[in-house]
N, C-alpha and C positions, 0 to 999 in steps of 0.2 A: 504494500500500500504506500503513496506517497506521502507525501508531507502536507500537502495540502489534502487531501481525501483523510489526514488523520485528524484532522483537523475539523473540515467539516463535518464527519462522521460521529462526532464527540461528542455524549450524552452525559449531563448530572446522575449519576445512580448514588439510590440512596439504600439498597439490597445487597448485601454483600454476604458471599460465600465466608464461612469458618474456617480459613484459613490465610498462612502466616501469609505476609510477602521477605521471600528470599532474601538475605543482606545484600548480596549482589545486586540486585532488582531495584532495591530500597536507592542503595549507592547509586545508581545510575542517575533515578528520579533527582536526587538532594544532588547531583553533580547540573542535569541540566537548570537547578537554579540558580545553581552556584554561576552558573556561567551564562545568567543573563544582563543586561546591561543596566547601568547604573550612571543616575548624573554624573559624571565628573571621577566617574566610577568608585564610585563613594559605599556602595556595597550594605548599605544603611539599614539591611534586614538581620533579623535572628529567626530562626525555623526550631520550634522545639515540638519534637518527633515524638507522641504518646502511643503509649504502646501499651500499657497500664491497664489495665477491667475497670479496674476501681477510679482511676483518674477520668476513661472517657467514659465512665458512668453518670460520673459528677459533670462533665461538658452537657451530654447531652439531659438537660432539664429543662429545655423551652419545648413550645410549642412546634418546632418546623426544624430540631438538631438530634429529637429520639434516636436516630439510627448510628448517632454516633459511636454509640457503646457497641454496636455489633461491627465495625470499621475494623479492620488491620491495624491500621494506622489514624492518627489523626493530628495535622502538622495545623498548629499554632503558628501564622504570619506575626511578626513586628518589628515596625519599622521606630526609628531612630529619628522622629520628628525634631529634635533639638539643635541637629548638626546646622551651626551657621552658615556657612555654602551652601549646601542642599538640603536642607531638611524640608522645604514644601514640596520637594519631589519625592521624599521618602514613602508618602504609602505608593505613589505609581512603582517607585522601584519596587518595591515589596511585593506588589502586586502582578507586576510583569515577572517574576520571581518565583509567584507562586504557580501563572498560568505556564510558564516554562515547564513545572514538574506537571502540573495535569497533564499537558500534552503529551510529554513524555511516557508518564503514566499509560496511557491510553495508547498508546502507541505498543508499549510492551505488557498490554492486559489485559491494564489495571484498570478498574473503574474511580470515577471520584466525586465530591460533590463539594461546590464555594456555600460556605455555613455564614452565614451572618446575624444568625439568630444565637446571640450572647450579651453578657451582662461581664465588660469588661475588667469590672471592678472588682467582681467572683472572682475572675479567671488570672487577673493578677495577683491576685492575695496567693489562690492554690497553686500557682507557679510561679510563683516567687518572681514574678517579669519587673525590672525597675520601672519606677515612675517614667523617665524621660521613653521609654519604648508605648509605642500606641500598637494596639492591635489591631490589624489589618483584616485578617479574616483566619476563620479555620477553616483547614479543607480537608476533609473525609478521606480516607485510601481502600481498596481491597478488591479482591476479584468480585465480579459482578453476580449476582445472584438475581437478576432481570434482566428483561431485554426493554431498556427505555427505547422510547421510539420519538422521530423528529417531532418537534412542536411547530404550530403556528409561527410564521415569522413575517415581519411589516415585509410591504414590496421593498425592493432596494432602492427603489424613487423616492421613498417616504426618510429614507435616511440618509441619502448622498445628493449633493448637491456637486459643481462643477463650479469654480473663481468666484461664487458669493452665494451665499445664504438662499 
């Protein structure tokens, strides 16, 4: 499959099979983030990799993040908002950071899903994240246990325009 077909083909799964992902596997994913691009290459993220029952038991408490605790994996974005050269690009870097390992992910499997349903203040307390990091997003890991299927999407006239608005 190519690069772009891995791409477009790229589904949220929130269903994940009981089992591990390989270290190998893992290292691969946390390498393509490592190796995305960064203002000034400032690198302004932290990835803390849960692996825990009991830790993504405790993530997954809202309304719309339950399936967290049945996840592989589930990687905690945060970005470095404080840094005086870049730090109002830190959650994009973070971000583009984290969509590197989805892709990846998916590319070699894995299924995943962008969690935005958390209560920062919980999640810093139980992982000890310092004040100056803001949390970007969690994102889910694990072989799939569903077959999600494309959604609705606006025409691409409704979203691109061409030298002005």
């Amino acid at each position: 499959m190519s690069l772009v077909d891995v791409v477009l083909s790229r589904r949220s799964i929130r269903r994940y099979e009981k089992r591990e992902i390989p270290k190998d596997v893992l290292d691969k994913i946390l390498e393509a983030g490592r190796q995305a691009p960064s203002a000034a290459n400032r690198q302004p993220y932290h990835f803390i990799v849960i692996t825990d029952y009991e830790i993504k038991k405790k993530l997954s408490n809202g309304m719309f993040n339950r399936f967290i605790q049945d996840s592989a994996i589930t990687i905690v974005g945060c970005a470095n908002t404080h840094d005086i050269l870049t730090g109002k690009w830190a959650v994009v870097d973070t971000s583009i950071s984290l969509q590197n390992m989805v892709i990846a992910a998916w590319a070699l499997g894995i299924g995943s899903c962008w969690i935005g349903d958390f209560k920062e203040d919980d999640i810093k307390q139980l992982l000890k994240i310092p004040d100056k990091r803001k949390i970007v997003a969690l994102v889910s890991f694990g072989y799939p246990a569903e077959q999600s299927h494309q959604r609705k999407k606006k025409a691409i006239e409704e979203l691109v325009s061409y030298n002005k608005f």
